[in-house]
MMTF fields as JSON, N, C-alpha, C and O atoms, coordinates in Angstrom:
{
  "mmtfVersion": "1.0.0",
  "mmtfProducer": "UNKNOWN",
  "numBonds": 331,
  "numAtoms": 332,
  "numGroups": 83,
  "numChains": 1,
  "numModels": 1,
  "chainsPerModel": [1],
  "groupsPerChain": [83],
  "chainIdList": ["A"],
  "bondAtomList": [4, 2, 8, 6, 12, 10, 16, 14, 20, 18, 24, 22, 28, 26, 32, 30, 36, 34, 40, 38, 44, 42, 48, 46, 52, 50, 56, 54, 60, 58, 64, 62, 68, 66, 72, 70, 76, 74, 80, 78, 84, 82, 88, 86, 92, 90, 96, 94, 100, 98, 104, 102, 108, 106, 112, 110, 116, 114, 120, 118, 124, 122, 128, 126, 132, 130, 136, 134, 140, 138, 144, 142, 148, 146, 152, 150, 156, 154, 160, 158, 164, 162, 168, 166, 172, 170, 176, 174, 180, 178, 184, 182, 188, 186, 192, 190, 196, 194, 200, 198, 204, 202, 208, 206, 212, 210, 216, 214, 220, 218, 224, 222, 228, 226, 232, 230, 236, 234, 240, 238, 244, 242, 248, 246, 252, 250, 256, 254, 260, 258, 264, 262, 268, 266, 272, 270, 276, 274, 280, 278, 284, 282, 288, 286, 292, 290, 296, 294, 300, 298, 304, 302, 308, 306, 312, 310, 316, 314, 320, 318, 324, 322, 328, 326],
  "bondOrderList": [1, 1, 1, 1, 1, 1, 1, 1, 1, 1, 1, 1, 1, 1, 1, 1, 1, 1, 1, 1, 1, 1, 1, 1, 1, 1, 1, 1, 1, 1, 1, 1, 1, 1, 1, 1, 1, 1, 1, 1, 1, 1, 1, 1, 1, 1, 1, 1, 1, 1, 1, 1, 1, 1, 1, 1, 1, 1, 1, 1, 1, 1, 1, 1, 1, 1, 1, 1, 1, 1, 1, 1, 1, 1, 1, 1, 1, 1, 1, 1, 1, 1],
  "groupList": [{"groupName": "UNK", "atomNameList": ["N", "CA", "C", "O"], "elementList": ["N", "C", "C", "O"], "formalChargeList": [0, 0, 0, 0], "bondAtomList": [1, 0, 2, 1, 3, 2], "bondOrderList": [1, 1, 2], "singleLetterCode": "X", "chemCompType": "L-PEPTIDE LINKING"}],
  "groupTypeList": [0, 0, 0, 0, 0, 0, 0, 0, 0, 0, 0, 0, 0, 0, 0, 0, 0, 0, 0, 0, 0, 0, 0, 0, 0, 0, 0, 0, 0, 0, 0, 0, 0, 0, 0, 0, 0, 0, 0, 0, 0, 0, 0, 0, 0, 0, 0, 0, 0, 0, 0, 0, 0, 0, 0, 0, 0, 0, 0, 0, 0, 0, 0, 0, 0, 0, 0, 0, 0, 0, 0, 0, 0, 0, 0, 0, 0, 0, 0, 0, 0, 0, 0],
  "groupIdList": [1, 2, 3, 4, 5, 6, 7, 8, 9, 10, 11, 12, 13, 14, 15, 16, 17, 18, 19, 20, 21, 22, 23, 24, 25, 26, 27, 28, 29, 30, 31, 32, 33, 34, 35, 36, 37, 38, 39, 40, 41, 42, 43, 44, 45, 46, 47, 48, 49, 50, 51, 52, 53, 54, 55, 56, 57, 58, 59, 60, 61, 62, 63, 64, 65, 66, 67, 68, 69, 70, 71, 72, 73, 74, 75, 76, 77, 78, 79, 80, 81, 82, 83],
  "secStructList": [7, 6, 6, 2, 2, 2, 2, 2, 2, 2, 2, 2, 2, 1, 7, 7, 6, 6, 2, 2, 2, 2, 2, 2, 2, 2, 2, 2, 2, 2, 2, 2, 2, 2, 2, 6, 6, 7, 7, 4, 4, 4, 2, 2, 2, 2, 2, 2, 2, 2, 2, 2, 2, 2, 2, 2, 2, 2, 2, 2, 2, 2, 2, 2, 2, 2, 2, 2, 2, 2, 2, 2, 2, 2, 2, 2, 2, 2, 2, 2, 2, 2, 7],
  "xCoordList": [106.929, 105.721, 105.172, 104.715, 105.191, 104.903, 105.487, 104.733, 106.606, 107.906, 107.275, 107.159, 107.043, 106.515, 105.073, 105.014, 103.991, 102.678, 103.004, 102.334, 103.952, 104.883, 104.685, 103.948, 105.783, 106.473, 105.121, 104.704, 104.425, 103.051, 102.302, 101.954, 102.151, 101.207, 102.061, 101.359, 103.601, 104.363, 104.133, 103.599, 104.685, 104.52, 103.333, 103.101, 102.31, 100.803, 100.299, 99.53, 101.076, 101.135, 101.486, 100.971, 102.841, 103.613, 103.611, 104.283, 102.525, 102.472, 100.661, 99.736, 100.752, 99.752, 98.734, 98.875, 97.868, 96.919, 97.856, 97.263, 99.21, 99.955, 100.802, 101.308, 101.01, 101.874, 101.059, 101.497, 99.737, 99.161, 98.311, 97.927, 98.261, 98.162, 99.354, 99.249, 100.182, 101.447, 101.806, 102.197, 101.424, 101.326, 100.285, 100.39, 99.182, 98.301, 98.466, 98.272, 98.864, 99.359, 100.61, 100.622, 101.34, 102.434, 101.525, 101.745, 100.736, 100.16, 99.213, 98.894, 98.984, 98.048, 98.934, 98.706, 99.957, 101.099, 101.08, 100.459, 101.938, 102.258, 101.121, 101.459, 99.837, 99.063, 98.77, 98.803, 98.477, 99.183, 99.944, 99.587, 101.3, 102.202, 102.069, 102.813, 101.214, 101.151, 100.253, 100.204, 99.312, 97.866, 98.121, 97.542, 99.176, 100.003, 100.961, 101.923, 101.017, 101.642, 100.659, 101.147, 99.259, 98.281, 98.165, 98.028, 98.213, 98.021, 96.222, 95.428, 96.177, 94.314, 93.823, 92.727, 94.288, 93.372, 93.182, 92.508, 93.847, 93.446, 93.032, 93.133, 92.66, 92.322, 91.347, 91.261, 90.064, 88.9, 88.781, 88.059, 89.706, 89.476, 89.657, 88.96, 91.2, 92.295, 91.109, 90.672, 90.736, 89.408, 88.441, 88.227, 87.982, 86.716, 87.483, 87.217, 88.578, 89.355, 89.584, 89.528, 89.819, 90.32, 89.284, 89.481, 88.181, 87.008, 86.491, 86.019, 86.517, 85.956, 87.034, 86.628, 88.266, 89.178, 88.825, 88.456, 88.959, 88.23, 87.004, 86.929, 86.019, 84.813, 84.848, 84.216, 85.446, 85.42, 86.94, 87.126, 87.552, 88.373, 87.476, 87.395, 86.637, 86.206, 85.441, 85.247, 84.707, 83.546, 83.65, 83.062, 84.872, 85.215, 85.963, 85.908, 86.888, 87.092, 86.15, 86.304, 85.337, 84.214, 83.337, 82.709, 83.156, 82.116, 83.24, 82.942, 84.195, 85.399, 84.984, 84.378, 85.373, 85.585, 83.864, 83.754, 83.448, 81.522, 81.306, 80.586, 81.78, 81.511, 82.752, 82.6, 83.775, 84.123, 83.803, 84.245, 83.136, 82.608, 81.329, 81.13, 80.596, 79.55, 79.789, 79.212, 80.861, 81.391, 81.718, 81.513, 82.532, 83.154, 81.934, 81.932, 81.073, 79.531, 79.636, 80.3, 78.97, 78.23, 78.814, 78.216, 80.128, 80.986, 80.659, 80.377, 80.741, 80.994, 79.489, 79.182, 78.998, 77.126, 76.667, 75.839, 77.754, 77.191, 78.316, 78.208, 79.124, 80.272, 79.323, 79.477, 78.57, 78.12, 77.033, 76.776, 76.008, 75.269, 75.32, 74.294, 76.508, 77.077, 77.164, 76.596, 78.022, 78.397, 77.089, 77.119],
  "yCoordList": [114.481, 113.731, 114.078, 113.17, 115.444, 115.536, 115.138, 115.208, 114.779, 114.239, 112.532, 111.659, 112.455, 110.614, 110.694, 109.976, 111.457, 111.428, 112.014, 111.845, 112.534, 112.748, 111.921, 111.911, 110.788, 109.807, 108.865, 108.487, 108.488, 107.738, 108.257, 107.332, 109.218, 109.794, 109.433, 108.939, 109.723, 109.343, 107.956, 107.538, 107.046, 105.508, 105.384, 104.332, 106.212, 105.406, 105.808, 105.259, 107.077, 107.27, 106.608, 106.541, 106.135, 105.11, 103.424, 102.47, 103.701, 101.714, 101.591, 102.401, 100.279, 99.396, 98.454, 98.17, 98.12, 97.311, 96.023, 95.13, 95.861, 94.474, 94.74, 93.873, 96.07, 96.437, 97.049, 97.2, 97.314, 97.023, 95.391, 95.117, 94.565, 93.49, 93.006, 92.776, 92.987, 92.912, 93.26, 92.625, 94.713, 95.347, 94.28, 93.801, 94.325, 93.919, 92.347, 92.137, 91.143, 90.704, 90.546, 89.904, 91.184, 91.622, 92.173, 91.954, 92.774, 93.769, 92.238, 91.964, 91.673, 90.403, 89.429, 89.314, 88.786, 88.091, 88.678, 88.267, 89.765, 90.73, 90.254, 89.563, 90.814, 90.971, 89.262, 89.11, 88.071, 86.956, 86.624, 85.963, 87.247, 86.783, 87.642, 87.224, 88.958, 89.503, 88.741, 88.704, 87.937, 87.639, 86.498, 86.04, 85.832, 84.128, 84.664, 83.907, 85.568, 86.189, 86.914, 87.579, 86.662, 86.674, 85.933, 84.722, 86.748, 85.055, 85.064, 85.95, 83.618, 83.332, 84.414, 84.803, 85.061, 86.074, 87.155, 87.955, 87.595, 89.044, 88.239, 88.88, 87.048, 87.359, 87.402, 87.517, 87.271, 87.647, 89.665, 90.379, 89.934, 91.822, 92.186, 93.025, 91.333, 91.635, 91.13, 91.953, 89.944, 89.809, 91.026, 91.67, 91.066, 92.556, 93.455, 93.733, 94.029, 94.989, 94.955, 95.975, 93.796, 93.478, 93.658, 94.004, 93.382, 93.231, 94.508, 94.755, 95.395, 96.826, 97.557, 98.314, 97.214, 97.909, 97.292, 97.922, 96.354, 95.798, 96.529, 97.101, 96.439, 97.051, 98.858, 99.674, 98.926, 100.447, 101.197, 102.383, 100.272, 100.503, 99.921, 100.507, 98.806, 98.126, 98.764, 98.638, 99.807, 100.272, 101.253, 101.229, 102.585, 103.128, 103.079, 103.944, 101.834, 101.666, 100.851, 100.693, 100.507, 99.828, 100.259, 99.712, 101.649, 102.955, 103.323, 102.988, 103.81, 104.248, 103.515, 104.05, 102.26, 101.183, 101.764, 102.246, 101.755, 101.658, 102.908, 103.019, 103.678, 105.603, 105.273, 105.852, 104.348, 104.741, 103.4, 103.491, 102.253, 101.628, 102.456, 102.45, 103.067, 103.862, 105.087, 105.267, 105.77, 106.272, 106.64, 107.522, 105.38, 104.733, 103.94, 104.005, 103.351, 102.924, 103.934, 104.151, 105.148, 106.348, 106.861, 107.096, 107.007, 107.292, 106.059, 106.438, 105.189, 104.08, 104.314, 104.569, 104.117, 104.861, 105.747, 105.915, 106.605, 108.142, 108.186, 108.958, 107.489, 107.451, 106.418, 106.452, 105.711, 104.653, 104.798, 104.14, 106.195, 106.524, 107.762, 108.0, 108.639, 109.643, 109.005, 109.445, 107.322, 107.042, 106.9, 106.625],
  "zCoordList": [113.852, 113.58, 112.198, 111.504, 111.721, 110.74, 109.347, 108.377, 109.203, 108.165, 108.46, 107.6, 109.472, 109.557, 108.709, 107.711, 109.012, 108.175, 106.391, 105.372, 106.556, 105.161, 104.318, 103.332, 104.983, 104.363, 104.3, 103.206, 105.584, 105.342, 103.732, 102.997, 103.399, 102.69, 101.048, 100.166, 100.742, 99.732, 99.451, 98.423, 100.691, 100.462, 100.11, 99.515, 100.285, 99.451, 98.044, 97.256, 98.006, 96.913, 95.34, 94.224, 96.133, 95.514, 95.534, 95.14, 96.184, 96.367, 95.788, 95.844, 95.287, 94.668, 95.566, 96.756, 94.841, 95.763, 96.21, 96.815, 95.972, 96.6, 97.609, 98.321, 97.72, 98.76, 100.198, 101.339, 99.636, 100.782, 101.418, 102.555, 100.12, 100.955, 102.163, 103.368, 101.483, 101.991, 103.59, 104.57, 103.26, 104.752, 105.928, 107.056, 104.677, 105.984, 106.545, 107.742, 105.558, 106.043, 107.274, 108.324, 106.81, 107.748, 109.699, 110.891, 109.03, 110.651, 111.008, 112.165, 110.259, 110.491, 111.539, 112.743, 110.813, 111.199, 112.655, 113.635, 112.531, 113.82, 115.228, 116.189, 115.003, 115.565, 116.438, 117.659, 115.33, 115.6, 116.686, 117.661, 116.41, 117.413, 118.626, 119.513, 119.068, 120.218, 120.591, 121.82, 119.965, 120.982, 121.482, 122.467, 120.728, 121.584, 122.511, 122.64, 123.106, 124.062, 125.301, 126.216, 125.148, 126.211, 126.888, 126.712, 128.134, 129.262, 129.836, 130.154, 129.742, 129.633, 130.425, 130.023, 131.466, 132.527, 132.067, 132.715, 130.499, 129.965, 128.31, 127.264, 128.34, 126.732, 126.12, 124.897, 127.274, 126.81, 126.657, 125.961, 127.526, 127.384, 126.391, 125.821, 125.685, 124.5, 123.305, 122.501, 123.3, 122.356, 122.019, 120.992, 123.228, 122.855, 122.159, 120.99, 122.86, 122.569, 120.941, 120.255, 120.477, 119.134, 118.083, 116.918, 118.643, 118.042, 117.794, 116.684, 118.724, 119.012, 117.826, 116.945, 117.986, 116.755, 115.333, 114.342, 115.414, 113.834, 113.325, 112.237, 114.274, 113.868, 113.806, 113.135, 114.395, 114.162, 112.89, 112.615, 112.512, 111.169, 110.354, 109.274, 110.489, 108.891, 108.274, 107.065, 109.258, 108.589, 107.561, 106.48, 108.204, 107.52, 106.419, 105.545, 106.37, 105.135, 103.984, 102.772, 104.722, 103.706, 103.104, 102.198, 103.703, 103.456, 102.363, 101.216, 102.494, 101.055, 99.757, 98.829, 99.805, 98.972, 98.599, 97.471, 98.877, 98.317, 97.7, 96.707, 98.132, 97.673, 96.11, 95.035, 96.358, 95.313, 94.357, 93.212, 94.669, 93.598, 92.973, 91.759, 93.76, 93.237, 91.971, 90.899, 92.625, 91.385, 90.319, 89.485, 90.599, 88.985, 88.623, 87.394, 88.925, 88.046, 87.735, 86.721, 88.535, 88.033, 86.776, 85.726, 87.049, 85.859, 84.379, 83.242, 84.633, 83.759, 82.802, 81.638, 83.766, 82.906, 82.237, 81.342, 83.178, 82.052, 80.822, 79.87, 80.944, 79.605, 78.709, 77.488, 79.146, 78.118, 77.337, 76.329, 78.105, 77.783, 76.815, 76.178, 76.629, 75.629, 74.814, 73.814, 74.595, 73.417, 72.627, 71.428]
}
């Protein structure tokens, strides 16, 4: 398990903001074709369920994305303000 969070951690190293669109398309697609494979008596659960995972990944990566637009302002300001 640990050689797998390895290799997770290299590949991101090494990949660009297109190779993770990529991905996510791909997990998008994916995700897609499991939920046309619900039969009507579980797809309101599989809904919540989906929903409850969305919301609880988006946040944290949206909190990232913000700590590091803040940042780089912060940065961008105080470089502009030396010159």
């Amino acid at each position: 398990m640990k050689k797998l969070f390895e290799l997770g951690n290299q590949y991101a190293k090494e990949s660009d903001w297109k190779d993770f669109a990529l991905l996510k398309f791909c997990l998008c697609s994916m995700g897609i074709i499991i939920g046309t494979q619900v039969t009507p008596k579980y797809k309101k659960t599989v809904i919540c369920a989906s929903i409850g995972v969305f919301i609880a990944t988006y946040i944290p990566l949206m909190t990232k994305v913000y700590r590091i637009m803040m940042r780089d302002n912060t940065e961008i300001n105080s470089t502009s303000t030396k010159s």
